[in-house]
Backbone bond lengths (Angstrom), bond angles and torsions (degrees), N, CA, C in turn:
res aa  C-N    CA-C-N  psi(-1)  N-CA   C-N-CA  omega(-1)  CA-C   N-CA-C  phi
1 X - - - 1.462 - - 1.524 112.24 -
2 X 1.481 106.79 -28.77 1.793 113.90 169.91 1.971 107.21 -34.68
3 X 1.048 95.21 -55.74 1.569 119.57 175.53 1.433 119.41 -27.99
4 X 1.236 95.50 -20.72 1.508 96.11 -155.35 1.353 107.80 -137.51
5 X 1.498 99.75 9.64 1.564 94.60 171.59 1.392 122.87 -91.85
6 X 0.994 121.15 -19.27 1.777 141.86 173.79 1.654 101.53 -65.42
7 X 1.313 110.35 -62.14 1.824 97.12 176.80 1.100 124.44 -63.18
8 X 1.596 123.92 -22.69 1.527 123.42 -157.52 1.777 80.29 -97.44
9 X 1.184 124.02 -27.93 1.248 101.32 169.35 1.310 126.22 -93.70
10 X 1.550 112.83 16.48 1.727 114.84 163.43 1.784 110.96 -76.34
11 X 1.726 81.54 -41.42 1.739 100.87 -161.82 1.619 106.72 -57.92
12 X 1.826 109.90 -46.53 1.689 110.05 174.48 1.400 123.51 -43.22
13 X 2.049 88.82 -41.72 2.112 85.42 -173.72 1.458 99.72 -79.53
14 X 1.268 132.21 -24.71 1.825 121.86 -177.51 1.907 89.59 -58.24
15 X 1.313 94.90 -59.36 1.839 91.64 -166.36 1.326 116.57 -52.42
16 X 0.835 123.71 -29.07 1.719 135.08 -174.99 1.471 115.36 -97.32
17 X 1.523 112.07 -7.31 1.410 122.07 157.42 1.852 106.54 -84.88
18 X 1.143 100.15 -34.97 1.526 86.78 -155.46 1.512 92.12 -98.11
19 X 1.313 135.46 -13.84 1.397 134.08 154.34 1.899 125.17 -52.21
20 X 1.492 89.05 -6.80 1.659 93.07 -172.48 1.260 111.42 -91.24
21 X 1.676 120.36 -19.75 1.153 132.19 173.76 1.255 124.40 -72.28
22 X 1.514 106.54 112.58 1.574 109.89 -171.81 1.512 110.68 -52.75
23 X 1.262 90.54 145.89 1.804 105.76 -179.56 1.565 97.30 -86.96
24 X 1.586 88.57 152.88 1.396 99.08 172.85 1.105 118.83 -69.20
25 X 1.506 121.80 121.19 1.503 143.91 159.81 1.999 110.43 -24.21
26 X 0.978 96.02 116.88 1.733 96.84 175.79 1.552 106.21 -80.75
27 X 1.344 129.61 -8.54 1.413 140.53 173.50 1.151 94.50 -83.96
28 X 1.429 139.37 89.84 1.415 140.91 166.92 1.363 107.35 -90.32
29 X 1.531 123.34 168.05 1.181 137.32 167.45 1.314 104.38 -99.46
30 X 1.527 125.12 -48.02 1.451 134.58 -154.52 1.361 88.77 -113.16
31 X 1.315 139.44 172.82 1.482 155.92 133.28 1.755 108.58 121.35
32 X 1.309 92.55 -161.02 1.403 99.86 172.20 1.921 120.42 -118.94
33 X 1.035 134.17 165.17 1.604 127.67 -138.04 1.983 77.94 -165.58
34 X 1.205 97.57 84.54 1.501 99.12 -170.26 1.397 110.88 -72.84
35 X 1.536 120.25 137.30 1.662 117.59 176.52 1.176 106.89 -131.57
36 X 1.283 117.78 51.85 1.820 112.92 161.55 1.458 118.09 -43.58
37 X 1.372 101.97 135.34 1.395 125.36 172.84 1.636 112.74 89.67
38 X 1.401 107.37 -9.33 1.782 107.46 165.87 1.355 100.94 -83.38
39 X 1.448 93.41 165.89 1.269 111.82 -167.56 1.493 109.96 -122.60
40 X 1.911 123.73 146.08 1.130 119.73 -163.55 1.220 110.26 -75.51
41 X 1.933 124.91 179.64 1.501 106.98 174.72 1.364 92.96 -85.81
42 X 1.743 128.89 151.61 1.851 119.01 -168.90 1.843 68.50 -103.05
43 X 0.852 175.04 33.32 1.602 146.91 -158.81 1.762 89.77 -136.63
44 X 1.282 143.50 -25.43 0.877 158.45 128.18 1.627 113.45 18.04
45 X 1.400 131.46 91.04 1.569 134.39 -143.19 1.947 84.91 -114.30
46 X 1.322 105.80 135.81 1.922 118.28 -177.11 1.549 97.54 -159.69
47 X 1.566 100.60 152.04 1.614 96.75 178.56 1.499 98.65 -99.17
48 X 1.527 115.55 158.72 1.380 125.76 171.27 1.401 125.39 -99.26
49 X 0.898 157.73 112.33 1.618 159.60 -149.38 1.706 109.83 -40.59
50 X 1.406 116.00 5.92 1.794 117.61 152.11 1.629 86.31 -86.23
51 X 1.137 149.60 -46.10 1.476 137.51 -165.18 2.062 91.70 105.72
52 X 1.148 114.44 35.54 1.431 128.92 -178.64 1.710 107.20 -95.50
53 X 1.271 119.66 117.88 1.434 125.59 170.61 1.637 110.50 -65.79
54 X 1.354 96.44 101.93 1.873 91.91 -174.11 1.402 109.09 -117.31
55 X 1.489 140.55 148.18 1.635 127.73 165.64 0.965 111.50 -97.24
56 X 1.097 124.91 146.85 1.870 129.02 170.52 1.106 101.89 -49.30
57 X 0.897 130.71 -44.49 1.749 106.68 -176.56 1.684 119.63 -59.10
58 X 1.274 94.41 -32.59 1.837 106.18 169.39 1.442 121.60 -65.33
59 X 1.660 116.20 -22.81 1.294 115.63 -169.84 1.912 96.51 -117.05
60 X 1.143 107.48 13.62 2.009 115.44 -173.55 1.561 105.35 -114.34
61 X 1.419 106.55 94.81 1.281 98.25 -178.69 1.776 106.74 -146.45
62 X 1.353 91.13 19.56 1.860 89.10 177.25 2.225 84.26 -164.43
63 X 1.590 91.20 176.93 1.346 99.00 -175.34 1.830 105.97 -54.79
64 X 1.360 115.39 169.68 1.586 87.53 -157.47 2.030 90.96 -152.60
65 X 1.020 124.19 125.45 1.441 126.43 -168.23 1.790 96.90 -101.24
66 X 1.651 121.11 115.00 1.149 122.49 167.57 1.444 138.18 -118.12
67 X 1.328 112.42 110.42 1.440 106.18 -165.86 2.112 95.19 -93.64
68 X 1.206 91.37 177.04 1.159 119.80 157.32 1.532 141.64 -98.25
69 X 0.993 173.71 175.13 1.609 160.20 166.74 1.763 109.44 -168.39
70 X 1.216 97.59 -156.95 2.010 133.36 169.98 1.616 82.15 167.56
71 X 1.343 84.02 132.29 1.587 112.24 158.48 1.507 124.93 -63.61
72 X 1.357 122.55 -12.68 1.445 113.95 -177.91 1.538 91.81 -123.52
73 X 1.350 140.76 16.91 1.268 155.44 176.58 2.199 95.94 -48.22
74 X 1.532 115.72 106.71 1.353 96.29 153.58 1.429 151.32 -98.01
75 X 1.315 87.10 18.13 1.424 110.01 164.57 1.717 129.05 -97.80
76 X 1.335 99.95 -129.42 1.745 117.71 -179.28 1.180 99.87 -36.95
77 X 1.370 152.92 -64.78 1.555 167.74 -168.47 1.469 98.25 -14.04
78 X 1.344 107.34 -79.79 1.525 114.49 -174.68 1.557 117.40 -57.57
79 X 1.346 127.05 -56.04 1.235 122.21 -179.29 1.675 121.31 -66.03
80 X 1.627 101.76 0.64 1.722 99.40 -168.23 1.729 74.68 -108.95
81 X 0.615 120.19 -71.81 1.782 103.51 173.05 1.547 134.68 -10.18
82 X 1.550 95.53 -60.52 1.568 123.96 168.52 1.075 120.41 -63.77
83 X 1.582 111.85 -15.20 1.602 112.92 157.96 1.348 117.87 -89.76
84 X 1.161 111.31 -32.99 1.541 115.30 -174.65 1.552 95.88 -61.99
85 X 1.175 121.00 -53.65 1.601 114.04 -169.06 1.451 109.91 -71.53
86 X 1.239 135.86 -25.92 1.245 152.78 135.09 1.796 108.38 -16.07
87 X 1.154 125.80 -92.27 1.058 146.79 -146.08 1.912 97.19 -71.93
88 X 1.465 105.96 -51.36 1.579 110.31 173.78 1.310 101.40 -61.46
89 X 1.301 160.34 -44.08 1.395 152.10 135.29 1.288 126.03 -12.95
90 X 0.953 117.66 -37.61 1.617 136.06 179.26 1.460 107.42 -62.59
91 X 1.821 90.83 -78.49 1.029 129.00 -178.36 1.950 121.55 -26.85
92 X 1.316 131.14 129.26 1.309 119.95 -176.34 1.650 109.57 -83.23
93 X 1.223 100.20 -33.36 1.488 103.76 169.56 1.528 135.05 -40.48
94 X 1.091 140.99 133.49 1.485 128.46 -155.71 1.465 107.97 -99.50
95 X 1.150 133.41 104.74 1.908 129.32 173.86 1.606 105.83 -45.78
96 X 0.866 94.36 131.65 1.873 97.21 -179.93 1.507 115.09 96.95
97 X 1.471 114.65 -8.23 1.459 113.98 -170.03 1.356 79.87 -120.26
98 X 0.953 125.46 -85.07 1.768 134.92 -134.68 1.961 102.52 -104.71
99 X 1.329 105.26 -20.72 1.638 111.42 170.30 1.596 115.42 -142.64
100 X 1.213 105.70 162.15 1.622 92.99 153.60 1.729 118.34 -143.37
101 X 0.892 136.39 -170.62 1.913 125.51 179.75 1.411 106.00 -136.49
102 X 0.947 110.69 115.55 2.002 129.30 149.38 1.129 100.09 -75.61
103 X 1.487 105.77 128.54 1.512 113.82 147.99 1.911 110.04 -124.05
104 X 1.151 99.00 133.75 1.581 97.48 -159.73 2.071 96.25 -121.90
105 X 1.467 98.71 109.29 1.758 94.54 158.71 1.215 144.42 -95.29
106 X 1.398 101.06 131.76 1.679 128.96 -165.26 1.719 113.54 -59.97
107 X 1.629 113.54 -6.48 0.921 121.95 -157.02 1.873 89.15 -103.17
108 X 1.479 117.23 140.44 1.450 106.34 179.88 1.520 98.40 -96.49
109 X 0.926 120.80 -14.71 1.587 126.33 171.96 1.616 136.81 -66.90
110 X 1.513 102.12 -9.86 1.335 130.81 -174.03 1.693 93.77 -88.81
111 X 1.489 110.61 141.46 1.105 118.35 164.65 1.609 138.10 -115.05
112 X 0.980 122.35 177.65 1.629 117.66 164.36 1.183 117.54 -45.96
113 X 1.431 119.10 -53.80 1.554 141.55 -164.01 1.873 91.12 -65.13
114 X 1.413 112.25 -63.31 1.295 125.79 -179.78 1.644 102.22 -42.55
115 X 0.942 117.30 -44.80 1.554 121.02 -160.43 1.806 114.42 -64.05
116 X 1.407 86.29 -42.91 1.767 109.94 161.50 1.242 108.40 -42.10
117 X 1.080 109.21 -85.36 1.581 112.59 171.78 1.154 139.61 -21.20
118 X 1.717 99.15 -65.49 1.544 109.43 172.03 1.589 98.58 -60.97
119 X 1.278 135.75 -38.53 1.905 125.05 -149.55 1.900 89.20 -78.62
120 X 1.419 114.19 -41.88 1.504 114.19 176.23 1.526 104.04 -35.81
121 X 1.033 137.59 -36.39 1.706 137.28 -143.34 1.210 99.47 -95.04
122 X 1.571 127.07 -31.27 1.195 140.42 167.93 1.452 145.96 -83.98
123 X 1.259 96.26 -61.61 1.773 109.98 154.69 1.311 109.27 -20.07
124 X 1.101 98.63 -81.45 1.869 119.28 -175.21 1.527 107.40 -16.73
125 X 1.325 109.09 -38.59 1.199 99.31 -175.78 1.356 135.29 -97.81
126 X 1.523 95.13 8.95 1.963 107.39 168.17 1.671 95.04 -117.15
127 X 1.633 103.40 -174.47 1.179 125.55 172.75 1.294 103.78 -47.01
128 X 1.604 110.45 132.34 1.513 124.54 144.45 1.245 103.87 -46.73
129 X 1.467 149.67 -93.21 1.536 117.52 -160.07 1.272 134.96 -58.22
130 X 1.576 117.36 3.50 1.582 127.32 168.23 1.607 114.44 -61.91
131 X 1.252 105.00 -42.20 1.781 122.36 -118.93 2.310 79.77 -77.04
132 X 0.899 105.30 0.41 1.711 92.30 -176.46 1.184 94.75 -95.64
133 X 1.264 136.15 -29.79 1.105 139.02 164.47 1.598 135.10 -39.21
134 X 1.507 92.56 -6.13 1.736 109.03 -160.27 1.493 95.29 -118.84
135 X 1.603 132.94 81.03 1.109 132.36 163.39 1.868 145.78 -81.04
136 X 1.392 101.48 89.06 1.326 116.88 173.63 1.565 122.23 -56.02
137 X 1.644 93.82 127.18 1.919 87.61 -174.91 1.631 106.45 -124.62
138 X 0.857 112.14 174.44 2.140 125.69 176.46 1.480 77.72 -144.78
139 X 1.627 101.96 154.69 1.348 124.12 147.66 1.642 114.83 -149.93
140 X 1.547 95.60 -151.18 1.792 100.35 179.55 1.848 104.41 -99.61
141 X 1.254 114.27 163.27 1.410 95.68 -161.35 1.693 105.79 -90.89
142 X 1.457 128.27 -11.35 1.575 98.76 149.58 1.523 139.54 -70.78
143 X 1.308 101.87 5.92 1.467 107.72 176.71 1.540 96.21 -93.27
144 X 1.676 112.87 -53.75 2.013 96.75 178.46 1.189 105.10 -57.91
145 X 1.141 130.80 -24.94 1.744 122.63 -170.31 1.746 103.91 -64.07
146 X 1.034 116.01 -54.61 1.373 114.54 -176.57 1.494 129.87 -78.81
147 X 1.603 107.12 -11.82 1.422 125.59 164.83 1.709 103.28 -73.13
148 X 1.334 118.66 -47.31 1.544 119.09 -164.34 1.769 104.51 -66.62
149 X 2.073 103.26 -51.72 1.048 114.62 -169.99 1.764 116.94 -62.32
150 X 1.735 110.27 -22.81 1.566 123.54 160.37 1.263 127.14 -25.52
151 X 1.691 107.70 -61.94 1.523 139.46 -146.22 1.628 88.16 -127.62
152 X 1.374 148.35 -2.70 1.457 129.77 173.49 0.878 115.26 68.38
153 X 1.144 124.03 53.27 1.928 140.15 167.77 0.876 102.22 -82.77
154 X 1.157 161.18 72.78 1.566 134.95 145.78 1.267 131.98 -41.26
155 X 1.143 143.40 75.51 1.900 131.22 161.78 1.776 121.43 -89.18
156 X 0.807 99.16 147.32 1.204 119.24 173.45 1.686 150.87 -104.39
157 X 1.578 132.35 96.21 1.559 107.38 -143.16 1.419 106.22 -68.89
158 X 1.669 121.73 152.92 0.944 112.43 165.78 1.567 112.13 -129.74
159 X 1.562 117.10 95.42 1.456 112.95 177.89 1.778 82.92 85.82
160 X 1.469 96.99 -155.86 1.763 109.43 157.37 1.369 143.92 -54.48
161 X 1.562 93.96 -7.79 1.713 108.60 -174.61 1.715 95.74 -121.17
162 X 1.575 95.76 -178.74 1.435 117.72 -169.55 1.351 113.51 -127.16
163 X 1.529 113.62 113.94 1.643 101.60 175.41 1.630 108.09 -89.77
164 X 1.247 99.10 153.11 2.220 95.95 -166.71 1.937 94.10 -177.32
165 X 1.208 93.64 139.30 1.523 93.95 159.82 0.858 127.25 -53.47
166 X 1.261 118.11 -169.19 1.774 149.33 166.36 1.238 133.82 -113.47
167 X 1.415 131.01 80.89 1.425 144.01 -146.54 1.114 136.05 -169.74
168 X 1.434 128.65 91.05 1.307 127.40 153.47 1.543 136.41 -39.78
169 X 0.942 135.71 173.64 1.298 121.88 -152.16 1.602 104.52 -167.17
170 X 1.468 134.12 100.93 1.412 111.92 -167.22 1.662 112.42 -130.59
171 X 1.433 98.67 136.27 1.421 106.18 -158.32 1.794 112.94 -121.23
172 X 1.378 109.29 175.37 1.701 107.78 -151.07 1.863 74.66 -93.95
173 X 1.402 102.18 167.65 1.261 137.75 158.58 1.636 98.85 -41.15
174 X 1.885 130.82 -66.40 1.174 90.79 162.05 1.441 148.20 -90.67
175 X 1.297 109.62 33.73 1.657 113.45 177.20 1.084 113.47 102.70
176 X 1.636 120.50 6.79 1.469 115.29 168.87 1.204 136.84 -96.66
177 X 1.068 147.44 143.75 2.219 145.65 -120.51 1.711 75.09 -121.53
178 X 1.503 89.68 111.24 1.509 109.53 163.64 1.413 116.91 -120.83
179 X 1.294 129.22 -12.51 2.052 131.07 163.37 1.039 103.35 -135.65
180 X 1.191 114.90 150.21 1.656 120.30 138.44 1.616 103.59 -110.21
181 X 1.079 110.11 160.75 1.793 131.07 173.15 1.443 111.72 -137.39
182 X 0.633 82.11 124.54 1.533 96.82 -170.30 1.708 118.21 -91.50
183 X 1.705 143.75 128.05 0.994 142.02 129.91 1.631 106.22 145.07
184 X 1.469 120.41 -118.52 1.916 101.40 176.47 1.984 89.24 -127.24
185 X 0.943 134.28 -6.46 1.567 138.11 -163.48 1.193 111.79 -130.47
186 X 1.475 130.70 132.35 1.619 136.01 -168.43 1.283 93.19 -134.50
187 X 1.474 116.17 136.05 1.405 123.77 160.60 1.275 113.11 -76.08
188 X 1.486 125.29 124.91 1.372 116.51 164.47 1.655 130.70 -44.59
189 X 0.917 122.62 -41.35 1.504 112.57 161.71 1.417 131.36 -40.87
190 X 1.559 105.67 -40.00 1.339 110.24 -177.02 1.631 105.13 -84.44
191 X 1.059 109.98 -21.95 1.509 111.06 175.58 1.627 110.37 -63.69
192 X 1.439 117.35 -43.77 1.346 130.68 -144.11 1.736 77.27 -99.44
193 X 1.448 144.30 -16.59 1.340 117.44 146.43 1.090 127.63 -90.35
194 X 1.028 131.07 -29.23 1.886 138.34 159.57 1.269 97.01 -31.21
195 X 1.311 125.26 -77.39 1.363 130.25 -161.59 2.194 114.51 -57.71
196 X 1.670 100.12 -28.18 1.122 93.01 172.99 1.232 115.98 -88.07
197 X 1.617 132.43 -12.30 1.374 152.73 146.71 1.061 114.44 -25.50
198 X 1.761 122.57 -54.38 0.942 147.44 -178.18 1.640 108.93 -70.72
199 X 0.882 135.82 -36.17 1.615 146.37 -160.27 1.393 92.89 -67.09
200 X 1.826 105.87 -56.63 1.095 102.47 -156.78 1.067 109.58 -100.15
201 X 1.382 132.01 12.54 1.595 136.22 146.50 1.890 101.24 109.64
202 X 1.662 104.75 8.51 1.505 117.96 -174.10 1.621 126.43 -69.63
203 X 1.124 132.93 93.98 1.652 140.98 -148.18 1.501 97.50 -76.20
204 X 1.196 143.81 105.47 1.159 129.77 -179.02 1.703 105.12 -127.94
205 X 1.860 104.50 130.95 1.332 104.86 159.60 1.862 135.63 -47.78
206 X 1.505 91.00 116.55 1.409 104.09 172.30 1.781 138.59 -25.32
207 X 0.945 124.10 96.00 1.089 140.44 -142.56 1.489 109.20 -62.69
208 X 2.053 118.59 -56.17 0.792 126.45 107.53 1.986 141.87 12.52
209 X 1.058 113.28 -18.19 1.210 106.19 -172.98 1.193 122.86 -65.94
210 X 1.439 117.07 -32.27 1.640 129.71 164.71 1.482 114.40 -49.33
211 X 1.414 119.07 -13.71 1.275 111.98 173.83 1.572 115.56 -84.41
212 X 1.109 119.72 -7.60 1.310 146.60 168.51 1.258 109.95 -53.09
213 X 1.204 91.84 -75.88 1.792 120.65 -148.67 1.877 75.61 -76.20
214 X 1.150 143.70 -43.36 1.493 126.42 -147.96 1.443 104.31 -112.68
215 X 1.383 119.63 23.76 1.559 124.63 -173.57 1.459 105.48 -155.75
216 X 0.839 103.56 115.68 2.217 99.08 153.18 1.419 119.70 -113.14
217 X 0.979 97.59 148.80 1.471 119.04 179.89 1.834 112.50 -60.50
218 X 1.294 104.46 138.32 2.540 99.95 179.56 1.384 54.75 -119.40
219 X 1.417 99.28 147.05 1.659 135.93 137.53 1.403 120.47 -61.61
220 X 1.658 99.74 -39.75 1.905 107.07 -163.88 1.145 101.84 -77.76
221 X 1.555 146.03 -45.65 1.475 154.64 177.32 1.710 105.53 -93.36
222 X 1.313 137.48 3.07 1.519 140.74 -173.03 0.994 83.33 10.89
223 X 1.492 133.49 92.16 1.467 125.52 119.20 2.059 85.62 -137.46
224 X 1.641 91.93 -178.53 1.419 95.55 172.52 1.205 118.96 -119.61
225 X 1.886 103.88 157.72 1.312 107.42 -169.90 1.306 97.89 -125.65
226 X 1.775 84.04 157.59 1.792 102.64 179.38 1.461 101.08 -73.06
227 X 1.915 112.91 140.95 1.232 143.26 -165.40 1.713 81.53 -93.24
228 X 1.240 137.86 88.09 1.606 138.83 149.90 1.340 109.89 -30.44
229 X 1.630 92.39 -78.26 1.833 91.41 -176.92 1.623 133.44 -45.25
230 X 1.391 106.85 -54.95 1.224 95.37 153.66 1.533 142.47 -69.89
231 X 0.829 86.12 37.06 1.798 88.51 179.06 1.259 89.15 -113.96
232 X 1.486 113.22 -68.28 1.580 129.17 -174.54 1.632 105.43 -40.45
233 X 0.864 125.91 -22.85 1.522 117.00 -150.65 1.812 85.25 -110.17
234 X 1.158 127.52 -52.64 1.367 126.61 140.45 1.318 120.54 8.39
235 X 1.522 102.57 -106.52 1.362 116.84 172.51 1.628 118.49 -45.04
236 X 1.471 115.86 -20.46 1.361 100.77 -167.44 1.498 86.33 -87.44
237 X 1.314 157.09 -46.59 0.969 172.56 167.94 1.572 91.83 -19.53
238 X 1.224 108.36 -89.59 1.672 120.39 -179.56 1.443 120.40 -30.68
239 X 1.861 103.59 -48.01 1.364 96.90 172.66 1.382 112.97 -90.49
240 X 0.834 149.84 23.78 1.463 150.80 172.71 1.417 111.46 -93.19
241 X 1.460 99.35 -52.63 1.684 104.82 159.18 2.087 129.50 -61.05
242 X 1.134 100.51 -42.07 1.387 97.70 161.69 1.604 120.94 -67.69
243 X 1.506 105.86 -40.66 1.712 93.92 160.38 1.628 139.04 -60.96
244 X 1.245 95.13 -44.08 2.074 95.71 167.23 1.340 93.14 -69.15
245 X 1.193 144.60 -64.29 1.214 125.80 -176.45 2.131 129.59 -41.74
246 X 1.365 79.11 -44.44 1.956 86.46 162.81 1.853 112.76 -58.40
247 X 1.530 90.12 -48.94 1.687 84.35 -174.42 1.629 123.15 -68.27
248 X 1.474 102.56 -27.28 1.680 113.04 -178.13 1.239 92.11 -69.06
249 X 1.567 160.47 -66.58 1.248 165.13 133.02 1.482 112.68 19.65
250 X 1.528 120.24 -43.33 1.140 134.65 -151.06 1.238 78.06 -106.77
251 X 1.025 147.26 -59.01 1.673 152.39 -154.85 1.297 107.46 -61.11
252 X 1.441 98.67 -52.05 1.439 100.69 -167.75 1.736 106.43 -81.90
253 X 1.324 112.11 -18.00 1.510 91.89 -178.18 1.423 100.53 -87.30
254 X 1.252 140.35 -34.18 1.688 124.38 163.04 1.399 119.59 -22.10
255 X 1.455 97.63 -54.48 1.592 102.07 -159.86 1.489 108.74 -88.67
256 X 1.523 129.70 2.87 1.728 131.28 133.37 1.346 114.00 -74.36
257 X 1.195 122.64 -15.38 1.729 120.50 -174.92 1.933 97.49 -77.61
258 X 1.802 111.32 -49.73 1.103 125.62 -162.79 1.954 101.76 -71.68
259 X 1.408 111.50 -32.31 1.364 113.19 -164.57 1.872 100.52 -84.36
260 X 1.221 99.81 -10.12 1.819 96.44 -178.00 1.476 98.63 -72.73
């Protein structure tokens, strides 16, 4: 047991080093603040790219894929888009039959007219009989405020732009947050169970979540970066424990080798 007093006292000061490091604040500014199994407000009034006053509850009537955006966004915006149209391409599932997609902007400055525009950039890239299926909204900003604050959007203005994750968001027929997915690219498989997740009104932890825990979001460059420290502090953790554990192993089989 002499053996083993030197590591178990390496392993306390690693643990008691890396215990000193404040945890991340669940009061974020930027990210997502996941609420599976709540449900959105459906009463919630946004215009649709006719410039038509519609409520989510009017446009929620099957499992339902929701991103977030701004149309003049030069970042994440486009490539989390470019996946969505991406992935429904892939995907065997039919948009308009078995799902459909909201995309709703955070920006109060964005318009109907704008919305056209931006949905042109996208559409294009699935089926012509899908593409109605793909509903772009603007509203007033206590209505995005309470749509974002629903589902745990956090963004943030910065200057003229918006710092905000990358995240889809997919919800049941009646409006209740059953995935998040996390980043700009979705595998169709995971879509084609999310969405049946969704059917049946089933809340399931994010699969994705490690992208979380092993990335944060810069505002100043909006893209994300790998969390070093925590990784490191991680692994040292992990292996510290598999080592006292190797040596207690080792200990104890000596001392049946020594007792024969």
């Amino acid at each position: 047991m002499k053996k083993l007093v030197v590591p178990v006292l390496f392993f306390l000061f690693v643990f008691n080093l890396y215990a000193q490091v404040p945890p991340v604040s669940k009061e974020i500014e930027i990210g997502i603040v996941e609420k599976l199994g709540q449900s959105i407000p459906l009463e919630l009034k946004f215009f649709n790219e006719k410039n038509d006053t519609v409520t989510l509850g009017s446009i929620l009537n099957k499992p339902t894929i929701l991103s977030f955006v701004y149309f003049d966004c030069p970042g994440l915006c486009s490539p989390l888009l470019d996946g969505i149209a991406d992935v429904v391409s892939k995907t065997e599932l039919t948009l308009g039959k078995d799902y459909d997609i909201i995309t709703i902007s955070f920006n109060t400055k964005d318009t109907p007219e704008k919305a056209v525009q931006k949905k042109l950039n996208f559409v294009s890239k699935i089926r012509e009989d899908q593409r109605g299926s793909w509903t772009y909204l603007t509203g007033e900003l206590g209505n995005i405020q309470k749509i974002t604050e629903a589902v745990g959007f956090k963004y943030k203005p910065t200057g003229e732009d918006f710092a905000h994750p990358s995240t889809i968001i997919i919800l049941s027929p009646e409006g209740k947050i059953t995935r998040y997915l996390y980043g700009i690219s979705y595998l169709p498989f995971e879509l084609k169970m999310a969405i049946g997740e969704a059917k049946k009104g089933l809340a399931q932890p994010s699969s994705n979540k490690i992208f979380e825990y092993c990335f944060a979001y810069d505002p100043q460059s909006r893209t994300y970066t790998l969390q070093v420290t925590r990784l490191l502090g991680t692994f040292v953790l992990i292996f510290g424990a598999f080592f006292i554990l190797y040596l207690f192993v080792s200990s104890r089989r000596n001392k049946l080798k020594n007792s024969k």
